[in-house]
C-alpha positions as CSV (number, residue, x, y, z in Angstrom):
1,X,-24.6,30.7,48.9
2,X,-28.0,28.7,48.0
3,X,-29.3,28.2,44.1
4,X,-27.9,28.0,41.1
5,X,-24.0,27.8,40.9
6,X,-21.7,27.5,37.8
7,X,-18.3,27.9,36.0
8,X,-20.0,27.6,32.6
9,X,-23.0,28.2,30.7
10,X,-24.0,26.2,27.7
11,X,-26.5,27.4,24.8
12,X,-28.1,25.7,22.6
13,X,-28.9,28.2,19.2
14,X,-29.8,25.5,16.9
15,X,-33.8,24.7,16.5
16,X,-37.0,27.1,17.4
17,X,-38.1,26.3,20.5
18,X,-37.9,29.0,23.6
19,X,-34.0,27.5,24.7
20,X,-33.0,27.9,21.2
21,X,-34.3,31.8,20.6
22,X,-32.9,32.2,24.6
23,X,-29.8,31.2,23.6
24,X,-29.3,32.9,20.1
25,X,-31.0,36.0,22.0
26,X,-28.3,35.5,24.7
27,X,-25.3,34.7,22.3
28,X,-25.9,38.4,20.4
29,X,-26.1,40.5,24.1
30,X,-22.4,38.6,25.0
31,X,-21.5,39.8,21.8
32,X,-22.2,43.1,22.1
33,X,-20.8,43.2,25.5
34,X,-17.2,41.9,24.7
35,X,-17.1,44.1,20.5
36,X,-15.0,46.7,21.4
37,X,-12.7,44.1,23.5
38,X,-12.7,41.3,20.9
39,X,-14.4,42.8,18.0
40,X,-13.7,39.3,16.1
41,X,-15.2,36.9,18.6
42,X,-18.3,39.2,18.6
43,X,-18.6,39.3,15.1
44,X,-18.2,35.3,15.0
45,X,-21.4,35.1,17.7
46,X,-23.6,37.5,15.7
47,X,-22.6,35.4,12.3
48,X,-23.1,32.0,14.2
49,X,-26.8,33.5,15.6
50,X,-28.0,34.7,13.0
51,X,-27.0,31.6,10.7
52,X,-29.3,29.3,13.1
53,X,-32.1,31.7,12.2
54,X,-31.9,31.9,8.8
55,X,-31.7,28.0,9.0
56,X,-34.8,27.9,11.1
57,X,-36.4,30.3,9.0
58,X,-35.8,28.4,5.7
59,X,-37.3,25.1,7.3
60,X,-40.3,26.8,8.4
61,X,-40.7,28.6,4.9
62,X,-39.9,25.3,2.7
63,X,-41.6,23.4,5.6
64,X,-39.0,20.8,6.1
């Protein structure tokens, strides 16, 4: 087997560059993949998601 190989994945949700929205974008399909098997996990992941955009979003509104 050639390319990529890995145990793990890492994401990086925090900030607004193209990893970051990858990563938050990736981070909500897992958790709707694994909601009806671990509904709390999956909520944690959306929460956690859509906390770094809010974040982003206030530093771009306040312009910090």
């Amino acid at each position: 087997m050639t390319g990529l190989q890995m145990k793990y994945f890492v994401l990086k949700p925090s900030g607004n560059d193209a990893y970051a929205i990858a990563s938050r974008a990736a981070m909500r399909a897992y958790a709707d993949s694994i909601k009806n098997e671990d509904e709390v996990l999956a909520l944690e992941l959306y929460e956690w998601a859509n906390n770094e955009s809010s974040l982003i979003d206030e530093i771009i509104e306040h312009g910090m």
